[in-house]
PyMOL Python script that loads the backbone (N, CA, C, O; Angstrom):
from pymol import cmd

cmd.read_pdbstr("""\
ATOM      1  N   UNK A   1      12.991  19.735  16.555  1.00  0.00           N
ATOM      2  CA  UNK A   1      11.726  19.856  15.875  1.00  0.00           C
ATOM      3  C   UNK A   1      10.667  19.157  16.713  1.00  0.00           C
ATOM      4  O   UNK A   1      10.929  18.037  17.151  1.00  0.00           O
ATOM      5  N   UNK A   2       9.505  19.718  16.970  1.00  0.00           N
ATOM      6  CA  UNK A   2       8.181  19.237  17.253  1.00  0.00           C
ATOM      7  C   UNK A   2       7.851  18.029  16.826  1.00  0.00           C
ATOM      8  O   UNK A   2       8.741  17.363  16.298  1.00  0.00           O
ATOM      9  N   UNK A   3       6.683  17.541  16.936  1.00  0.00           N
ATOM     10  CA  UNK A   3       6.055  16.318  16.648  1.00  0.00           C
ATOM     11  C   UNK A   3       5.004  16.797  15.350  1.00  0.00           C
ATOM     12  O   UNK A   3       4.872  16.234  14.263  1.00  0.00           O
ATOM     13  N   UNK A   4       4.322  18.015  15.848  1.00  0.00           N
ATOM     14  CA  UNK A   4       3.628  18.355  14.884  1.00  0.00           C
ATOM     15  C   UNK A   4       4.583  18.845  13.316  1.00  0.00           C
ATOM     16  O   UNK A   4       4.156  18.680  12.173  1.00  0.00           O
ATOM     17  N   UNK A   5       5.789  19.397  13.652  1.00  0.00           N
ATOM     18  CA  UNK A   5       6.558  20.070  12.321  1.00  0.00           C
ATOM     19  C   UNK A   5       7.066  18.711  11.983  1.00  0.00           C
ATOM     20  O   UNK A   5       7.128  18.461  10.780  1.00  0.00           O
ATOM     21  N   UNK A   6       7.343  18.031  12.600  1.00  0.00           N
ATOM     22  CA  UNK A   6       8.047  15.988  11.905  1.00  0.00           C
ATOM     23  C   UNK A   6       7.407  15.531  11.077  1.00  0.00           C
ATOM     24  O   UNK A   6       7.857  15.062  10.032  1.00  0.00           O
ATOM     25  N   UNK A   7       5.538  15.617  11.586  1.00  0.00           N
ATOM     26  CA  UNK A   7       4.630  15.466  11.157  1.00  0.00           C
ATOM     27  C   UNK A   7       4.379  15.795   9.595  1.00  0.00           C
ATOM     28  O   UNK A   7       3.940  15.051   8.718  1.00  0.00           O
ATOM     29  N   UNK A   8       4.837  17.283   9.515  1.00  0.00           N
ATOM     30  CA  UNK A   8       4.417  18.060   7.661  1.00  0.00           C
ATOM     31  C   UNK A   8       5.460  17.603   7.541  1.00  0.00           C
ATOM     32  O   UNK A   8       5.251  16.703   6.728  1.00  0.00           O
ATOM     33  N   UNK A   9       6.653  17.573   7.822  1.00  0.00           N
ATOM     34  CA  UNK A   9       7.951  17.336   6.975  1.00  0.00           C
ATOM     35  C   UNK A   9       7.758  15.654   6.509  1.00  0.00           C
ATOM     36  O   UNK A   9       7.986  15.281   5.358  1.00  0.00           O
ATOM     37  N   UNK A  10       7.267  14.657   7.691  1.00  0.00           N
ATOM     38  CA  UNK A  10       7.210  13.307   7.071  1.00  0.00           C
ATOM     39  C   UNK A  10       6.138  13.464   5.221  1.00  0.00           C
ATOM     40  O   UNK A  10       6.414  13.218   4.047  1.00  0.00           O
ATOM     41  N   UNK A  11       4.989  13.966   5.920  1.00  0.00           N
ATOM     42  CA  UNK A  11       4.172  13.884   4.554  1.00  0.00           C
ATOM     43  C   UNK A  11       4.741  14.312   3.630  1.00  0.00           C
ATOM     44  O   UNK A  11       4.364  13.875   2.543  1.00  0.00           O
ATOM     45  N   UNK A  12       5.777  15.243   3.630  1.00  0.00           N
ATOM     46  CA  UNK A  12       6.310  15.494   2.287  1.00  0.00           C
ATOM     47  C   UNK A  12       7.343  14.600   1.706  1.00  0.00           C
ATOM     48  O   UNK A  12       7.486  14.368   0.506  1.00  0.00           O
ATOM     49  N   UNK A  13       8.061  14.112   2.707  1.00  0.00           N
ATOM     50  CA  UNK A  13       8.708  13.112   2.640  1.00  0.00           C
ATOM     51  C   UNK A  13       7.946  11.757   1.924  1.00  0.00           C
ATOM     52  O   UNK A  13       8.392  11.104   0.980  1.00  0.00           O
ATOM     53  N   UNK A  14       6.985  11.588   2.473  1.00  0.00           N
ATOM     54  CA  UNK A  14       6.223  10.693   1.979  1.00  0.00           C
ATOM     55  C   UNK A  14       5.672  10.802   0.403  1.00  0.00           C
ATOM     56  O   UNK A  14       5.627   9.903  -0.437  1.00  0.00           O
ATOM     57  N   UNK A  15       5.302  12.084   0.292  1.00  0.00           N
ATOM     58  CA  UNK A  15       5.152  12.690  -1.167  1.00  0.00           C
ATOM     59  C   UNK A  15       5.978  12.787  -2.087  1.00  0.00           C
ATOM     60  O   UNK A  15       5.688  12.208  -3.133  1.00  0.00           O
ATOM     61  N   UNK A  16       7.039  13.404  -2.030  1.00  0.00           N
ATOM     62  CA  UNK A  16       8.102  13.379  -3.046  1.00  0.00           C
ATOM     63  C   UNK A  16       9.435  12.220  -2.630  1.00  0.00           C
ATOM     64  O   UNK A  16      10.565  12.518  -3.017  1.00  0.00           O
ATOM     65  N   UNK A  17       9.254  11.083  -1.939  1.00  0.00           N
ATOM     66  CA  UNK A  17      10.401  10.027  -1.789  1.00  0.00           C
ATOM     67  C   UNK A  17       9.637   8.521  -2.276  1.00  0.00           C
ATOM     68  O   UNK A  17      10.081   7.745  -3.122  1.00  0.00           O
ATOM     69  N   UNK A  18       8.597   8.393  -1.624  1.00  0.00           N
ATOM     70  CA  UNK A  18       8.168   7.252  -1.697  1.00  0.00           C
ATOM     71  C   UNK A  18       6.762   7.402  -2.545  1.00  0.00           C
ATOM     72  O   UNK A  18       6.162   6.331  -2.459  1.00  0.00           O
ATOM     73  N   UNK A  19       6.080   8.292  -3.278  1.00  0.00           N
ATOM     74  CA  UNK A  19       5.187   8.807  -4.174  1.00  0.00           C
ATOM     75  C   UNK A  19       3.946   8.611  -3.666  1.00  0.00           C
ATOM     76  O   UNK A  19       3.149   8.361  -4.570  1.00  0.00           O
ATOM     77  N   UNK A  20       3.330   8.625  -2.301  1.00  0.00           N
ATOM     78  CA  UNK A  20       2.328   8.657  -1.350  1.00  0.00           C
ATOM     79  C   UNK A  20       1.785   9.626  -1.238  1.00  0.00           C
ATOM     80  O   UNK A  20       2.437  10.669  -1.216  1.00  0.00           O
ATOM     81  N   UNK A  21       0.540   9.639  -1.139  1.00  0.00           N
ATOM     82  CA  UNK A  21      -0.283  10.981  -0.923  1.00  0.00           C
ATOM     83  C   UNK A  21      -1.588  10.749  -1.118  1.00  0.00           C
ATOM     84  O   UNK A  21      -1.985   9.875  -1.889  1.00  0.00           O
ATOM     85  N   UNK A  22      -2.568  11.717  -0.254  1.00  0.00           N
ATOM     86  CA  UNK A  22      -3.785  11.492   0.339  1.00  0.00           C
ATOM     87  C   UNK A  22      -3.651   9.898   1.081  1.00  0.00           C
ATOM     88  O   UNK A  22      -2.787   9.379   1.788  1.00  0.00           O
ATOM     89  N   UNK A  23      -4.706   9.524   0.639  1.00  0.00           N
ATOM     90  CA  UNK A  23      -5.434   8.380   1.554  1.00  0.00           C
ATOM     91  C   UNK A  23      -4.009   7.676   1.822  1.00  0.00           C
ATOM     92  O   UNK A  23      -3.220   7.849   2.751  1.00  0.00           O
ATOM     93  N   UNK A  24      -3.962   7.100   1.064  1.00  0.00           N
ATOM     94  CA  UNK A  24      -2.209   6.560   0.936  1.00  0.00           C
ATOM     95  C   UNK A  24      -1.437   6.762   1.968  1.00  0.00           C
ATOM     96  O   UNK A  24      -1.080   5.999   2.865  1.00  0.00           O
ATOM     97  N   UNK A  25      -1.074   8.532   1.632  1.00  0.00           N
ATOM     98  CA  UNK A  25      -0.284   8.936   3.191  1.00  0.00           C
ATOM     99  C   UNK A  25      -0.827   9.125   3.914  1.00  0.00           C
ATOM    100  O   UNK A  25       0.030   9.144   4.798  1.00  0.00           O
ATOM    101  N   UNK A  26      -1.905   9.365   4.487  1.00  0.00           N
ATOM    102  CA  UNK A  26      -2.625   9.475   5.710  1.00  0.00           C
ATOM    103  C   UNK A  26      -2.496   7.533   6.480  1.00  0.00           C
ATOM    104  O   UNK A  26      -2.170   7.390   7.658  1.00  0.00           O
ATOM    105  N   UNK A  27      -2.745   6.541   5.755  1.00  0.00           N
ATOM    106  CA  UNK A  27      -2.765   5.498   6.175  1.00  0.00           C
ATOM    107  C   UNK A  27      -1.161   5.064   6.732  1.00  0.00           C
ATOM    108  O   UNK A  27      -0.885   4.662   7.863  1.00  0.00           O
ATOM    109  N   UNK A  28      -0.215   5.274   5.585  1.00  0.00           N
ATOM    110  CA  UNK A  28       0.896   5.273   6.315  1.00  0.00           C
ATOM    111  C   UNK A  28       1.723   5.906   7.798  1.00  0.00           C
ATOM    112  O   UNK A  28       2.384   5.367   8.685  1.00  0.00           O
ATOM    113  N   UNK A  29       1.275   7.359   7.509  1.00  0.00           N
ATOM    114  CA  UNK A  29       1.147   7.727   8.643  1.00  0.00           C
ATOM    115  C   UNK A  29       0.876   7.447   9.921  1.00  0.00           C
ATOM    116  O   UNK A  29       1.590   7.750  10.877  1.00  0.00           O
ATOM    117  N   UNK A  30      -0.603   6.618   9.974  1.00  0.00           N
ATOM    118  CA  UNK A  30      -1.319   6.027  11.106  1.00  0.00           C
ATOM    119  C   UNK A  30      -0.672   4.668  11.671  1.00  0.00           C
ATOM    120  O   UNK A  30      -0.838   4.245  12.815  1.00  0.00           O
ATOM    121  N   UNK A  31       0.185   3.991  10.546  1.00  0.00           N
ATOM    122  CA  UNK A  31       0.664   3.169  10.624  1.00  0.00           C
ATOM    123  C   UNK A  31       1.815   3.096  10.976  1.00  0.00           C
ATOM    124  O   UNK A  31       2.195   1.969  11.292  1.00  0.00           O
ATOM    125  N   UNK A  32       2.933   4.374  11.074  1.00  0.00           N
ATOM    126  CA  UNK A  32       4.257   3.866  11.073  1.00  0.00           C
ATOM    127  C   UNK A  32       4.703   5.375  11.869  1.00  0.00           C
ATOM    128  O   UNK A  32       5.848   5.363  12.323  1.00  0.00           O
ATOM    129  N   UNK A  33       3.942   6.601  12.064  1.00  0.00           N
ATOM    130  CA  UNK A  33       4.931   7.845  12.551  1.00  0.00           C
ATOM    131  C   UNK A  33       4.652   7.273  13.995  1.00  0.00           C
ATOM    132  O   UNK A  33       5.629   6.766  14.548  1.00  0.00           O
ATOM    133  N   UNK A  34       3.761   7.279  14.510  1.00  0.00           N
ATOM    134  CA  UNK A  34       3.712   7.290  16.193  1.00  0.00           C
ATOM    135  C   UNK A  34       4.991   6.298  16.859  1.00  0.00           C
ATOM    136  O   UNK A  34       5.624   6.634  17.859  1.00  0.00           O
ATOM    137  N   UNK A  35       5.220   5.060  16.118  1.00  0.00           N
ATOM    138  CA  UNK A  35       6.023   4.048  16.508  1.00  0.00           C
ATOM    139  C   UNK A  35       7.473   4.510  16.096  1.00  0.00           C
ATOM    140  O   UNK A  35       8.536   4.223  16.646  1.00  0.00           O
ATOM    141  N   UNK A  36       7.247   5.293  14.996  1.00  0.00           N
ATOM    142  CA  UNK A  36       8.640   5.878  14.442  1.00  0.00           C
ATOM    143  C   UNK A  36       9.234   7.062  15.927  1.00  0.00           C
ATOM    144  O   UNK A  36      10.407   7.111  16.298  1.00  0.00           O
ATOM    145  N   UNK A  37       8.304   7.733  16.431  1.00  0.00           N
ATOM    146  CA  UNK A  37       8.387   8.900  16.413  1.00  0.00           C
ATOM    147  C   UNK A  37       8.753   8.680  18.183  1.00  0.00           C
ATOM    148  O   UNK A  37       9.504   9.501  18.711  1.00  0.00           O
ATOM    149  N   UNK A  38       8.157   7.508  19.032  1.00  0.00           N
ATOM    150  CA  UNK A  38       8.509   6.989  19.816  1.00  0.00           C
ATOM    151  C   UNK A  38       9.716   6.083  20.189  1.00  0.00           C
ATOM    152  O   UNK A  38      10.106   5.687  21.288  1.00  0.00           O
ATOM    153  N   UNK A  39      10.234   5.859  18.797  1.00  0.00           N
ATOM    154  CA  UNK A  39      11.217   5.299  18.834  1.00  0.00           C
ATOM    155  C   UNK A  39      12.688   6.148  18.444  1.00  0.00           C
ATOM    156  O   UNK A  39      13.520   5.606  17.716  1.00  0.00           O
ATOM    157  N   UNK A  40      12.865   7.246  18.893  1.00  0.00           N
ATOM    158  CA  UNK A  40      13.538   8.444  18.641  1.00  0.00           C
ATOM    159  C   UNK A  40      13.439   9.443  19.593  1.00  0.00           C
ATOM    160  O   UNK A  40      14.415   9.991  20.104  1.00  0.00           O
ATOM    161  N   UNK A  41      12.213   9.705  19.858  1.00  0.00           N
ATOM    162  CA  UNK A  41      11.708  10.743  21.066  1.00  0.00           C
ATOM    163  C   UNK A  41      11.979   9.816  22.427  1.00  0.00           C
ATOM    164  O   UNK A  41      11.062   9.470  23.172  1.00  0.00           O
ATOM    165  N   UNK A  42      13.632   9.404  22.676  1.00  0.00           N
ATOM    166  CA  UNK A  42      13.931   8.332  23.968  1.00  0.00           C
ATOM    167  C   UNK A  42      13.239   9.298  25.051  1.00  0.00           C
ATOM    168  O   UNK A  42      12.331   9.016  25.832  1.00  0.00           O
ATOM    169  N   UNK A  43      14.013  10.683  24.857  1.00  0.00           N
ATOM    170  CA  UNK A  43      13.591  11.105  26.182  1.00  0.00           C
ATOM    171  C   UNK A  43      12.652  11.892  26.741  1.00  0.00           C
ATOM    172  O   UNK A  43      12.640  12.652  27.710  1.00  0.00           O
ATOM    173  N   UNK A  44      11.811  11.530  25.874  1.00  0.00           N
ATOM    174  CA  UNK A  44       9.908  11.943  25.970  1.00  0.00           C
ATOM    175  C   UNK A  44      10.105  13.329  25.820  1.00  0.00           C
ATOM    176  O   UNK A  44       9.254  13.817  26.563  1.00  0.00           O
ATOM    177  N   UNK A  45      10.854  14.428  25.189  1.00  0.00           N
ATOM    178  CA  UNK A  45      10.544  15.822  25.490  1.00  0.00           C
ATOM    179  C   UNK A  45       9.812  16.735  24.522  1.00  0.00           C
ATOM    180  O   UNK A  45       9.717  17.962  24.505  1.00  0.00           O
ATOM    181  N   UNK A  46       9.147  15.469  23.437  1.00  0.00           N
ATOM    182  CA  UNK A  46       8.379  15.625  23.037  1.00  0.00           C
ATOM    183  C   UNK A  46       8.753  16.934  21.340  1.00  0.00           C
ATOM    184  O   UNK A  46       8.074  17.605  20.562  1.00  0.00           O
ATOM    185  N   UNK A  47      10.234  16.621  21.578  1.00  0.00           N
ATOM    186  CA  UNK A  47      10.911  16.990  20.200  1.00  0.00           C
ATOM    187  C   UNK A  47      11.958  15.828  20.065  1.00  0.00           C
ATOM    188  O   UNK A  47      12.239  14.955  20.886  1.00  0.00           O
ATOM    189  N   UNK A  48      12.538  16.086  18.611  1.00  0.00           N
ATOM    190  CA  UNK A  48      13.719  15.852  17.973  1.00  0.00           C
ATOM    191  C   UNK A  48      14.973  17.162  17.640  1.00  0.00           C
ATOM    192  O   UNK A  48      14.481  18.174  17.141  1.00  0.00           O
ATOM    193  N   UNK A  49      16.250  17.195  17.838  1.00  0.00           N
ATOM    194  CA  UNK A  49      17.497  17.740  17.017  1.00  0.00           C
ATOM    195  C   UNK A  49      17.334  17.679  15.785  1.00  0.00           C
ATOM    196  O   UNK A  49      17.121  16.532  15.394  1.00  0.00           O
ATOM    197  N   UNK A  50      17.352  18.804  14.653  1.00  0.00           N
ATOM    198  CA  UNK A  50      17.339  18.767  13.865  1.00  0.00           C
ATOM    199  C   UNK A  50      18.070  18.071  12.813  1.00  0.00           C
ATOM    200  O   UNK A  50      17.809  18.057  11.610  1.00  0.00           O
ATOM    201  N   UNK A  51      19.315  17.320  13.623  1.00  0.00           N
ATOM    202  CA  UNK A  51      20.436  16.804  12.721  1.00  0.00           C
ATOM    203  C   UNK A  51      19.961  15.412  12.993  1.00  0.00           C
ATOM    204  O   UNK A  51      20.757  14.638  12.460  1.00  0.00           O
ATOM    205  N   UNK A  52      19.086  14.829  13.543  1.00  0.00           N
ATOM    206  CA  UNK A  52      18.293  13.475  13.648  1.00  0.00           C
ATOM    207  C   UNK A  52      17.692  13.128  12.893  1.00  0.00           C
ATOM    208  O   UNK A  52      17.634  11.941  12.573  1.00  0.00           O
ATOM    209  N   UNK A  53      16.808  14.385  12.159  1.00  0.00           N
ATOM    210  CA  UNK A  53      16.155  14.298  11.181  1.00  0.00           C
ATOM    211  C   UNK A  53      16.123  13.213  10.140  1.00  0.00           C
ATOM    212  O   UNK A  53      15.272  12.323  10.105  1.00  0.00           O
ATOM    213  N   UNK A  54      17.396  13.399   9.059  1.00  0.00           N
ATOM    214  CA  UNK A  54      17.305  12.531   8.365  1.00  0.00           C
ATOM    215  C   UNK A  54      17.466  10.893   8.667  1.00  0.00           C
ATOM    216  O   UNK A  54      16.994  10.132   7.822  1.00  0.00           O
ATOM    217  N   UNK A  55      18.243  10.223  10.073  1.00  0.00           N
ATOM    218  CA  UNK A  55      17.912   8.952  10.082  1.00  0.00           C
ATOM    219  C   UNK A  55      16.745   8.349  10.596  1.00  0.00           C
ATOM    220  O   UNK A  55      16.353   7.183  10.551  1.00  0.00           O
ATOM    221  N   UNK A  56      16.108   9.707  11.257  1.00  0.00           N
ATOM    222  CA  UNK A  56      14.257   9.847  11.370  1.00  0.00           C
ATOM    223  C   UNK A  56      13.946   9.377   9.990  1.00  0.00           C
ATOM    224  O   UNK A  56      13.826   8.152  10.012  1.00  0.00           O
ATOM    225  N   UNK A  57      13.837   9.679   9.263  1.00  0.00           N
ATOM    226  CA  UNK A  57      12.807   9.752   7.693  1.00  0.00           C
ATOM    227  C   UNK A  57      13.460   8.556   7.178  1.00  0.00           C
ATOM    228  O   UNK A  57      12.830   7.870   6.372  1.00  0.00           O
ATOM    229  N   UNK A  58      14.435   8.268   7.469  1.00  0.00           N
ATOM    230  CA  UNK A  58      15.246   6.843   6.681  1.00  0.00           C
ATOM    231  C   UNK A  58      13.991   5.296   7.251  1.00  0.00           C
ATOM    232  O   UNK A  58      13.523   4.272   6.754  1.00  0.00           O
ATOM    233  N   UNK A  59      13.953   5.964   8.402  1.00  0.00           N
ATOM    234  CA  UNK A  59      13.831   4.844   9.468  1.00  0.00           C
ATOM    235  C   UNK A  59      12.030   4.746   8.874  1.00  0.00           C
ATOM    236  O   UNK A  59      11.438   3.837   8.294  1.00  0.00           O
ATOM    237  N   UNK A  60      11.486   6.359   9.415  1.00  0.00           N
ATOM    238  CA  UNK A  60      10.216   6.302   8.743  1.00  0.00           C
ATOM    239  C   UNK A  60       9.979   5.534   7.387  1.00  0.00           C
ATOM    240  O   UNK A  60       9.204   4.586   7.257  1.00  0.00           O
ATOM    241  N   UNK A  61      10.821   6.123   6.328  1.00  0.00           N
ATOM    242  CA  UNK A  61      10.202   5.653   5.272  1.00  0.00           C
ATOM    243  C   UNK A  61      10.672   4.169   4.483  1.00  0.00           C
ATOM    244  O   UNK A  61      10.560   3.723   3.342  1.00  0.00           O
ATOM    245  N   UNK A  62      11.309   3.651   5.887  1.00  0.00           N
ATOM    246  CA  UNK A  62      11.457   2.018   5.531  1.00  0.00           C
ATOM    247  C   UNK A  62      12.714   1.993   4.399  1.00  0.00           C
ATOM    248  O   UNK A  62      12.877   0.941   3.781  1.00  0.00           O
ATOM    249  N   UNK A  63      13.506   3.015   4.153  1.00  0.00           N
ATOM    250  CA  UNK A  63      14.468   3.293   3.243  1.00  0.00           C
ATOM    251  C   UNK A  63      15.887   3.706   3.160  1.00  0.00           C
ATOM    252  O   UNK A  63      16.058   4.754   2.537  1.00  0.00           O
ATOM    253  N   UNK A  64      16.933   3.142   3.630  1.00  0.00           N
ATOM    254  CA  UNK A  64      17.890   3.345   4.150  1.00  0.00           C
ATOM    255  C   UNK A  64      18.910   3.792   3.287  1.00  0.00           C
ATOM    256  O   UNK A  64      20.098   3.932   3.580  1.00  0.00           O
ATOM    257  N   UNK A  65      18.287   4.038   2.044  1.00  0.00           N
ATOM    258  CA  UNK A  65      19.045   4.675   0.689  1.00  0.00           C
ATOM    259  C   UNK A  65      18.482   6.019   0.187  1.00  0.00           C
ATOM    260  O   UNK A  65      18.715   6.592  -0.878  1.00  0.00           O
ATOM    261  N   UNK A  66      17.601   6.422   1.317  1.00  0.00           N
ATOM    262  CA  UNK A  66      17.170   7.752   0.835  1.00  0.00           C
ATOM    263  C   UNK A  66      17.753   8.924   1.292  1.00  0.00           C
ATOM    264  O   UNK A  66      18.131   9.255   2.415  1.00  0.00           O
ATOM    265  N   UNK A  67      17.760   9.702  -0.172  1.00  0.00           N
ATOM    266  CA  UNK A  67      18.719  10.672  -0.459  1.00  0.00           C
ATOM    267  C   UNK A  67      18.006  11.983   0.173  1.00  0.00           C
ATOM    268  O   UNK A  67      17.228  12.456  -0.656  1.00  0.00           O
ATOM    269  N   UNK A  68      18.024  12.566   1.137  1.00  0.00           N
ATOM    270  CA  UNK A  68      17.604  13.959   1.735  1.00  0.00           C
ATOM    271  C   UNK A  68      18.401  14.925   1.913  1.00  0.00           C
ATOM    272  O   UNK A  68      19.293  15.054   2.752  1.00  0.00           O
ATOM    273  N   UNK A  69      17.852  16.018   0.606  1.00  0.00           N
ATOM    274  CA  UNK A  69      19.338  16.655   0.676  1.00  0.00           C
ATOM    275  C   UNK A  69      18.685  18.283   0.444  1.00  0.00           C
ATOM    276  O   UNK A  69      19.441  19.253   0.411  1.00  0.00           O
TER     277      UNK A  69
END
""", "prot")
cmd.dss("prot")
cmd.show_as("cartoon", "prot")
cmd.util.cbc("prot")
cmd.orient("prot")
């Protein structure tokens, strides 16, 4: 997956896991995907494996009990 498709999938993530949205998620966002997203993207190619995904969003959303199913 892209950076930009990580991107809609986090906000929703953000929307229906952690109950964020608008200003809210936009601030989180600014705050935590780039560092998230760098810290996963080791080998700069500027995607993720889709099966990464979910310890992506764990990691993103500070939640290591979240259920993505």
């Amino acid at each position: 997956m892209n950076e930009a498709i990580t991107k809609t999938a986090s906000l929703e993530v953000l929307k229906t896991h952690k109950k964020l949205d608008g200003k809210d998620a936009e601030e989180y966002m600014k705050q935590y995907f780039d560092r998230t997203w760098a810290h996963f993207d080791v080998t700069k190619e500027g995607k993720l494996d889709v099966d990464v995904l979910p310890q992506f969003m764990r990691f993103f959303a500070s939640d290591q009990s979240l259920e993505l199913s």
